[in-house]
N, CA, C and O atoms as a Tinker XYZ file with bonds, in Angstrom:
   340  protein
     1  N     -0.141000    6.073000    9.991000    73     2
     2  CA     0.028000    5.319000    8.763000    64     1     3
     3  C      0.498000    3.901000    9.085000    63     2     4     5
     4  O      0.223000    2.862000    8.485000    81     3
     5  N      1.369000    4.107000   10.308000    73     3     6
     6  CA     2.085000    1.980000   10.299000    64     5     7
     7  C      0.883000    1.553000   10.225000    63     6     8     9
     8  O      0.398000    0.805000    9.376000    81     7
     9  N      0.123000    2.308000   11.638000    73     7    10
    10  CA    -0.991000    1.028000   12.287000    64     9    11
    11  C     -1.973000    0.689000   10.884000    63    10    12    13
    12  O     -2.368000   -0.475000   10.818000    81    11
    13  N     -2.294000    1.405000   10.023000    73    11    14
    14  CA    -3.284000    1.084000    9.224000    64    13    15
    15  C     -2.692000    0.069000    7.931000    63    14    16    17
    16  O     -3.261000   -0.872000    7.378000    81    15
    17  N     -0.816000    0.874000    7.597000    73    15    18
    18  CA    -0.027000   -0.443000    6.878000    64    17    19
    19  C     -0.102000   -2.050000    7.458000    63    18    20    21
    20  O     -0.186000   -3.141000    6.893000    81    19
    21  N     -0.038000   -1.685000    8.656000    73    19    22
    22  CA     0.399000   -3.106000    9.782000    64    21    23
    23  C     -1.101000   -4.147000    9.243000    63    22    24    25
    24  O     -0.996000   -5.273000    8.756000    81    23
    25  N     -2.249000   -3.509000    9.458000    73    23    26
    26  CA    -3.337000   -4.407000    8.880000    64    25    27
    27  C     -3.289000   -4.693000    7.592000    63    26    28    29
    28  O     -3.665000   -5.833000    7.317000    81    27
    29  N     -2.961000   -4.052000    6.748000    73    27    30
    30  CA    -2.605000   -4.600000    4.842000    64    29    31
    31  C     -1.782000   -5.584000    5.202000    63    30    32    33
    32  O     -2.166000   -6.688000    4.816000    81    31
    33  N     -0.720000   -5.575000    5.844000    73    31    34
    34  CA     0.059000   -6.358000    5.879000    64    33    35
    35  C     -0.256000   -7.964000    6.232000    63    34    36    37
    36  O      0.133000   -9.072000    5.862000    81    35
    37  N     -1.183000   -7.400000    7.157000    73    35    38
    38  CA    -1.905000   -8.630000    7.824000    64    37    39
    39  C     -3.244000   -9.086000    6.989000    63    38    40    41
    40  O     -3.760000  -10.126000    7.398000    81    39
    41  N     -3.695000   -8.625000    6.189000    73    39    42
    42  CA    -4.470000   -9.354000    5.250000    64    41    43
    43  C     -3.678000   -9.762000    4.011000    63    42    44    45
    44  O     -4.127000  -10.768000    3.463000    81    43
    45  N     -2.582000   -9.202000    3.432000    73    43    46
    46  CA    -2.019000  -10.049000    2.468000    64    45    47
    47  C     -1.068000  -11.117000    2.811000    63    46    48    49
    48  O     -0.521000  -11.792000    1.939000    81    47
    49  N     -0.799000  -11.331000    4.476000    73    47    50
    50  CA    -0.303000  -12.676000    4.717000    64    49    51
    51  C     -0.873000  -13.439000    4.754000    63    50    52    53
    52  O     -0.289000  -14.511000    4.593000    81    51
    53  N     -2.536000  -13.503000    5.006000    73    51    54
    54  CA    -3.846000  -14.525000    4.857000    64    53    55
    55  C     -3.363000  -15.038000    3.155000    63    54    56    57
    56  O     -3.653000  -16.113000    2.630000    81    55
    57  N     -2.752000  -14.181000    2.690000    73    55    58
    58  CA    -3.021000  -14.729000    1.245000    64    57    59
    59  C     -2.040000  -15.145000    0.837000    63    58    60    61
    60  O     -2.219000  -15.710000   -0.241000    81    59
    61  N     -0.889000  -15.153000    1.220000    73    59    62
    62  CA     0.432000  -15.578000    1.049000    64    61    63
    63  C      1.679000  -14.316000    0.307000    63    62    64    65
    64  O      2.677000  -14.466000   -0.399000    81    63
    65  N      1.205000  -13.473000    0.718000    73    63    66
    66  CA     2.080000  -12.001000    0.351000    64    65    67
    67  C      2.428000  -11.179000    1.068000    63    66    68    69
    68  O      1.549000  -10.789000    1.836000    81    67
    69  N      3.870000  -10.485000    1.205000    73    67    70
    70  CA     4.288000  -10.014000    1.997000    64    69    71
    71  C      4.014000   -8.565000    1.464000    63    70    72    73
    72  O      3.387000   -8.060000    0.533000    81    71
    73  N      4.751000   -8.166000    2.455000    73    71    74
    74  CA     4.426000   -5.886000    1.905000    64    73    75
    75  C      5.771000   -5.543000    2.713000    63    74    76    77
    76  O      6.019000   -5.819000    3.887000    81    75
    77  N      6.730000   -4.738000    1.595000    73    75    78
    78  CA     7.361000   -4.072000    2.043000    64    77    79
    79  C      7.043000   -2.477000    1.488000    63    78    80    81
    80  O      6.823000   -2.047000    0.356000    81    79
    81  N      7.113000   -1.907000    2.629000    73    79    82
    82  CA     6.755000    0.136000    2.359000    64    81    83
    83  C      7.616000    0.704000    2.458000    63    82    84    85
    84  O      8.258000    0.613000    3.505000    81    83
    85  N      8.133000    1.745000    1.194000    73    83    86
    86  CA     9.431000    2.121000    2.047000    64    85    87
    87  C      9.192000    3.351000    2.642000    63    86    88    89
    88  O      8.033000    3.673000    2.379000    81    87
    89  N      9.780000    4.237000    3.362000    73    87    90
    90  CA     9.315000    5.291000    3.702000    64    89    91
    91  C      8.518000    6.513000    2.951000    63    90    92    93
    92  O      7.572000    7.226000    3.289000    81    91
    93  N      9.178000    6.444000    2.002000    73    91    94
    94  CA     8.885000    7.410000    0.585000    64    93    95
    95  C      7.343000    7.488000    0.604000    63    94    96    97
    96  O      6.555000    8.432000    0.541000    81    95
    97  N      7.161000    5.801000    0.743000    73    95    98
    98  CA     5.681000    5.504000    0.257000    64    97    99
    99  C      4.703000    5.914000    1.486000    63    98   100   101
   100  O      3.623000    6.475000    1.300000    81    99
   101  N      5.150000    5.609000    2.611000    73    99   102
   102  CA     4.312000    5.971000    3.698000    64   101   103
   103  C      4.329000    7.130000    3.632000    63   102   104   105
   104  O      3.189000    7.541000    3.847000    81   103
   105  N      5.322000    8.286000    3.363000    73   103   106
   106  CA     5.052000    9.555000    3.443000    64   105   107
   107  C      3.885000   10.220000    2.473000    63   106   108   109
   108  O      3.042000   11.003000    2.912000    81   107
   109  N      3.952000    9.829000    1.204000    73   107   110
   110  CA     2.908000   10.039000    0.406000    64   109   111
   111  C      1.973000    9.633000    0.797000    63   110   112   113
   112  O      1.085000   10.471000    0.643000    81   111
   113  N      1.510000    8.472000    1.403000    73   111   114
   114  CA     0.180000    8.081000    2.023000    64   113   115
   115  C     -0.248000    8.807000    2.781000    63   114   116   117
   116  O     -1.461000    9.013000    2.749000    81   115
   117  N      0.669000    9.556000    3.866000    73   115   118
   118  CA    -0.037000   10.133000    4.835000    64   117   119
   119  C     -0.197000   11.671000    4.761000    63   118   120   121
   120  O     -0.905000   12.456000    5.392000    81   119
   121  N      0.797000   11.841000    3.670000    73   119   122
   122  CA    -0.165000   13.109000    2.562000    64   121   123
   123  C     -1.112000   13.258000    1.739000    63   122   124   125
   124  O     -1.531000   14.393000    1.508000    81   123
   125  N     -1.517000   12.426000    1.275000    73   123   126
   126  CA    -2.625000   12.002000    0.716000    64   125   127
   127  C     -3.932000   11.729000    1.679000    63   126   128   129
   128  O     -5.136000   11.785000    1.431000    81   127
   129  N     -3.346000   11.473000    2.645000    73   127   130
   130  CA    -4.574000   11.118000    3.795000    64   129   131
   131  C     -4.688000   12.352000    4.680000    63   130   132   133
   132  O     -5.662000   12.226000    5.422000    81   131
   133  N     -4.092000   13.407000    4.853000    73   131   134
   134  CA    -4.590000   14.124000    5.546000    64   133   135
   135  C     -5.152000   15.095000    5.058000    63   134   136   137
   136  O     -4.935000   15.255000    3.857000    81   135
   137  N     -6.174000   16.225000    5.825000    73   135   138
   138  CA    -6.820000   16.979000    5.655000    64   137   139
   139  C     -7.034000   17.796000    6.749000    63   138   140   141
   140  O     -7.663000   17.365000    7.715000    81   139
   141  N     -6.699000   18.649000    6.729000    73   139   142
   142  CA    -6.636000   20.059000    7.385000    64   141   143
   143  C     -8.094000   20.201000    8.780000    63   142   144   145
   144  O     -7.974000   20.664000    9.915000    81   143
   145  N     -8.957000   19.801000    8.330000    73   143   146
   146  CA   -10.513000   19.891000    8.734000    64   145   147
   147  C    -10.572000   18.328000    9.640000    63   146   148   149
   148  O    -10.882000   18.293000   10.831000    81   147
   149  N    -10.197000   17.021000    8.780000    73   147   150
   150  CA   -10.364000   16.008000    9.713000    64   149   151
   151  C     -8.986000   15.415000    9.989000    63   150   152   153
   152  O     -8.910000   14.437000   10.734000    81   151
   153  N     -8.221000   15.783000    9.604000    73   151   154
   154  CA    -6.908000   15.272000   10.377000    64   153   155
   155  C     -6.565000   13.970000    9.823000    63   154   156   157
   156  O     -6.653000   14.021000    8.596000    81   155
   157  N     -6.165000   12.685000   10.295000    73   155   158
   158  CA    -6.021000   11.967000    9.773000    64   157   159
   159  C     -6.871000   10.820000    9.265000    63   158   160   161
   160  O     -6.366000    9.963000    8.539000    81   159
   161  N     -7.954000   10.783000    9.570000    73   159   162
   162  CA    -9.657000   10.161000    9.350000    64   161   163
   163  C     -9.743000    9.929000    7.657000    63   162   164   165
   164  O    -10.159000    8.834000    7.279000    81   163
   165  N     -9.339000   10.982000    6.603000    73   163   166
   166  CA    -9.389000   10.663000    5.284000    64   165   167
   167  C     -8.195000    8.904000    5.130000    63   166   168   169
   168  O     -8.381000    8.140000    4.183000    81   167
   169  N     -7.108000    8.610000    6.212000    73   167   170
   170  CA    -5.933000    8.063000    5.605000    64   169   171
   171  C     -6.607000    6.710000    4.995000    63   170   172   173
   172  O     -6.259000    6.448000    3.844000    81   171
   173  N     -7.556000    5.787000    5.636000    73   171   174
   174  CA    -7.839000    4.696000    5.153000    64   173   175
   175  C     -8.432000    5.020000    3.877000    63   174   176   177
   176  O     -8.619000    4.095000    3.086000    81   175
   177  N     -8.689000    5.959000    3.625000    73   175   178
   178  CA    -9.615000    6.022000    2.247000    64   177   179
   179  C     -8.590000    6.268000    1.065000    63   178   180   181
   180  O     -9.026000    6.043000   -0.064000    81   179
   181  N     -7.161000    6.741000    1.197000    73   179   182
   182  CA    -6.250000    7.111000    0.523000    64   181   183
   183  C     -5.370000    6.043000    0.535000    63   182   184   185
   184  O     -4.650000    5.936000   -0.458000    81   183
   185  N     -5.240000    5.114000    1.543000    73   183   186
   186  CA    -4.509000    3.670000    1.705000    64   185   187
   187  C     -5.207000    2.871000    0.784000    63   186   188   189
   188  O     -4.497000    2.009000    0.266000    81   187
   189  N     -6.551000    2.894000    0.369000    73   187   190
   190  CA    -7.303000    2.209000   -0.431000    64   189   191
   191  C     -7.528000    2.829000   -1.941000    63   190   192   193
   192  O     -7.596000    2.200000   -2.997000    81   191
   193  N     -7.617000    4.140000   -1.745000    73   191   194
   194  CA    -7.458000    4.163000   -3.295000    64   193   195
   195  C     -5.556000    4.080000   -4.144000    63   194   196   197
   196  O     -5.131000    3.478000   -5.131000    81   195
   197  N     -5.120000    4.693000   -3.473000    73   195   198
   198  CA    -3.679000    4.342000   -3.513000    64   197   199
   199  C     -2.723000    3.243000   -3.458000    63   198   200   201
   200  O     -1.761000    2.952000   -4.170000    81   199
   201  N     -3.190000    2.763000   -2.530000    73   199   202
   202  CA    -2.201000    1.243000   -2.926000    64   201   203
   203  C     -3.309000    0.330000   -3.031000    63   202   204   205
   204  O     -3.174000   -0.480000   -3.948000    81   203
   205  N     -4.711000    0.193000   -2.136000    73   203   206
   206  CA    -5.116000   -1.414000   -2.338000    64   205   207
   207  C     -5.830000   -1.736000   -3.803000    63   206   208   209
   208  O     -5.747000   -2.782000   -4.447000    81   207
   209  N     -6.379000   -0.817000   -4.055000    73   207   210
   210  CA    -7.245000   -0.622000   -5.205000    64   209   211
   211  C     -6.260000   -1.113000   -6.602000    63   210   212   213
   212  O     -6.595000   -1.875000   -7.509000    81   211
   213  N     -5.113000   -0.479000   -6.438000    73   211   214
   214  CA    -4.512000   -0.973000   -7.227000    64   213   215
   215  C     -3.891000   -2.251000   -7.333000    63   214   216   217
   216  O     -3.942000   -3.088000   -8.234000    81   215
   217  N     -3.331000   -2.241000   -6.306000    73   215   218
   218  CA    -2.422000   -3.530000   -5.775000    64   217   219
   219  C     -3.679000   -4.972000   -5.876000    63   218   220   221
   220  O     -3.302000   -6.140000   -5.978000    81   219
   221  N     -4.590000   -4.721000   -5.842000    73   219   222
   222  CA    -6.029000   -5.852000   -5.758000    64   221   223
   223  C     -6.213000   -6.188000   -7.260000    63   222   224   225
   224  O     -6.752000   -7.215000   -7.673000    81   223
   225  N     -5.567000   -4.936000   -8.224000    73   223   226
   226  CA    -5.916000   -5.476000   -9.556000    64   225   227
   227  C     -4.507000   -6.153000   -9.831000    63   226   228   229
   228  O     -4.737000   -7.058000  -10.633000    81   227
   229  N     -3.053000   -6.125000   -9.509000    73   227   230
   230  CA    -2.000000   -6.410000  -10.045000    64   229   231
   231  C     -2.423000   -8.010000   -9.254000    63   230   232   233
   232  O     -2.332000   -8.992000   -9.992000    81   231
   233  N     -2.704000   -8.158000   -8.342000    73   231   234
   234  CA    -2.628000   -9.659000   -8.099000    64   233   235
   235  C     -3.607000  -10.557000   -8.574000    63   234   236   237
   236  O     -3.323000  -11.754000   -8.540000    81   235
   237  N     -4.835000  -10.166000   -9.062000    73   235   238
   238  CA    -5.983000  -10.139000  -10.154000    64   237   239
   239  C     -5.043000  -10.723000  -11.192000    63   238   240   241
   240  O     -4.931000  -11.944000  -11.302000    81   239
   241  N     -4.300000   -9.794000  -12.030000    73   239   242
   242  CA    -3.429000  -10.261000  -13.373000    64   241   243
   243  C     -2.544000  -10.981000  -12.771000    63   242   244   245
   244  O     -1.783000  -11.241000  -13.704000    81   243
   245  N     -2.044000  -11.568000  -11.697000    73   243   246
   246  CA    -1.209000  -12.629000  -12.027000    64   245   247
   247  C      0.588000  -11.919000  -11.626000    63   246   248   249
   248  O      1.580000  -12.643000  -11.537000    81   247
   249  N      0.600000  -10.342000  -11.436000    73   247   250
   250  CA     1.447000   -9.968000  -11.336000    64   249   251
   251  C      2.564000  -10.716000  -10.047000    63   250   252   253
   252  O      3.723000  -11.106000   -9.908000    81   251
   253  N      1.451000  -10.594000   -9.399000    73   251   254
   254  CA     1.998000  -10.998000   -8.267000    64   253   255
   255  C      1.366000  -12.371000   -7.551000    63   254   256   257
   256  O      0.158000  -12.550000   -7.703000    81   255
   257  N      2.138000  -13.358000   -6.770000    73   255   258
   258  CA     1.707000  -14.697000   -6.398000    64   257   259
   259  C      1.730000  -14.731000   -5.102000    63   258   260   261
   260  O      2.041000  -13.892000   -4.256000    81   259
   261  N      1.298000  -15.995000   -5.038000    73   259   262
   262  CA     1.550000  -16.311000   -3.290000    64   261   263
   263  C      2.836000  -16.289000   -2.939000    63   262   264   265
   264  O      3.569000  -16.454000   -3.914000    81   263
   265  N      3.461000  -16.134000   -1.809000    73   263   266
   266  CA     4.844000  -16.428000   -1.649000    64   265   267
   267  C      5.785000  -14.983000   -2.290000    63   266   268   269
   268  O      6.918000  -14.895000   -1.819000    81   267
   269  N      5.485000  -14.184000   -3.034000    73   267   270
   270  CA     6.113000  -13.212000   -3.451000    64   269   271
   271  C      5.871000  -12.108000   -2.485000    63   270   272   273
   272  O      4.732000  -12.036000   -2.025000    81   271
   273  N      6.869000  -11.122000   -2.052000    73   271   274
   274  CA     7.110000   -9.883000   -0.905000    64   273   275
   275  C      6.895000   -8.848000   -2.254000    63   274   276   277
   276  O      7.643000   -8.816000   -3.232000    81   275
   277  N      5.726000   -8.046000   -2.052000    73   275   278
   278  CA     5.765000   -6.645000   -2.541000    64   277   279
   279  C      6.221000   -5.499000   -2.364000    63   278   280   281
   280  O      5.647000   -4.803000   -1.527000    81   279
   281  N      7.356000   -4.961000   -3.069000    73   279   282
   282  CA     8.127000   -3.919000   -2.232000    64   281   283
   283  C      6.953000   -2.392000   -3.372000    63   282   284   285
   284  O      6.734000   -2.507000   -4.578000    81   283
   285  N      6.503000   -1.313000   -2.586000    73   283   286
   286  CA     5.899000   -0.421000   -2.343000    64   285   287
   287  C      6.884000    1.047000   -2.502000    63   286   288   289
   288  O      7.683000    1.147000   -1.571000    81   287
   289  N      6.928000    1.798000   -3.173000    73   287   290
   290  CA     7.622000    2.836000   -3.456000    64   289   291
   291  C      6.642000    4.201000   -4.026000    63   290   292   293
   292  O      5.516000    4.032000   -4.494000    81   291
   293  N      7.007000    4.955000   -3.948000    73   291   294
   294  CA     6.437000    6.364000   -4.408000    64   293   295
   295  C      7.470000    7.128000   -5.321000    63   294   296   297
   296  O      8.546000    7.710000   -5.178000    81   295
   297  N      6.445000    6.778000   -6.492000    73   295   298
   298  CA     7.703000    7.549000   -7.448000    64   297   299
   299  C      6.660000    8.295000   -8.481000    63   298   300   301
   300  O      5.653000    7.782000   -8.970000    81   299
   301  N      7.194000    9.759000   -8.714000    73   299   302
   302  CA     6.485000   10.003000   -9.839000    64   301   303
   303  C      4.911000   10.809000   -9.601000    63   302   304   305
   304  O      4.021000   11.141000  -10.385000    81   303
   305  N      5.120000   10.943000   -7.810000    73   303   306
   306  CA     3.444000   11.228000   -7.783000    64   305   307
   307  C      2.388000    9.991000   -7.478000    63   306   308   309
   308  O      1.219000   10.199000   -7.151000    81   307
   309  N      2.908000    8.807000   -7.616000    73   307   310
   310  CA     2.413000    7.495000   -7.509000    64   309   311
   311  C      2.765000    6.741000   -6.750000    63   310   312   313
   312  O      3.880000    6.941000   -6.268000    81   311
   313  N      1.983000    5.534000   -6.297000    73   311   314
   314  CA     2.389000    4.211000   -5.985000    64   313   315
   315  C      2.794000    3.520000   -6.781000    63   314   316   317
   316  O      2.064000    3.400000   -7.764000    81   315
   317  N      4.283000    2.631000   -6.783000    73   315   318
   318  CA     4.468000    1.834000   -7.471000    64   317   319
   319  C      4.875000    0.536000   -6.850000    63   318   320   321
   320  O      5.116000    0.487000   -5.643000    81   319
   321  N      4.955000   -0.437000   -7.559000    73   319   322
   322  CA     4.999000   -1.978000   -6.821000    64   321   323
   323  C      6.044000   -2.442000   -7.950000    63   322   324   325
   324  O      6.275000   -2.208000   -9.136000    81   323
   325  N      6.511000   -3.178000   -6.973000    73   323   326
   326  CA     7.487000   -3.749000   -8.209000    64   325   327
   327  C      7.674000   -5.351000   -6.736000    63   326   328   329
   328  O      7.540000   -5.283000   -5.515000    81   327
   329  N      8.087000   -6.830000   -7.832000    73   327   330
   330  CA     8.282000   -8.047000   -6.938000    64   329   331
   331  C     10.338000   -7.842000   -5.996000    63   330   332   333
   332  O     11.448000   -7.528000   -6.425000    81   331
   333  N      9.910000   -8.147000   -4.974000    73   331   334
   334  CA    11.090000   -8.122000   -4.341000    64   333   335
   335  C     12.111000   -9.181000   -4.839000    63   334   336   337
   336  O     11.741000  -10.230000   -5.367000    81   335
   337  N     13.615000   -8.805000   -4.616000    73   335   338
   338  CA    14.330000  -10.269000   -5.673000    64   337   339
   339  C     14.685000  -10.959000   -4.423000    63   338   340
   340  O     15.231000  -12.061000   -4.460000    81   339
């Protein structure tokens, strides 16, 4: 899960946004990404529907800017984002 966080990370600094994950959240990711049959091979597809997919529409609306650190949490069954203070 880092190595595949570590690249999000590294495409939303191209854009001027940071990523913070907290553990919570990586753990759900990499439950979400695994599968019994291929192991960890589903995770990019669950990194993308789970956080980027979403996270691509909150910065779309404006939620989030350049220069703002996204802190990343799992609450609820979900990804949630909220701006770092």
């Amino acid at each position: 899960v880092g190595l595949q966080l570590e690249r999000v990370r590294k495409r939303l600094a191209r854009q001027g946004l940071g990523l913070a994950v907290s553990a919570g959240a990586g753990e759900f990711l990499a439950n979400q990404g695994y599968d019994p049959v291929y192991g960890a091979r589903p995770l990019k597809r669950a990194i993308q529907k789970h956080l980027l997919d979403p996270l691509s529409l909150e910065v779309l609306e404006g939620t989030f800017v350049e220069g703002d650190v996204i802190e990343v949490e799992a609450k609820g069954g979900k990804i949630v984002y909220r701006q770092a203070a």
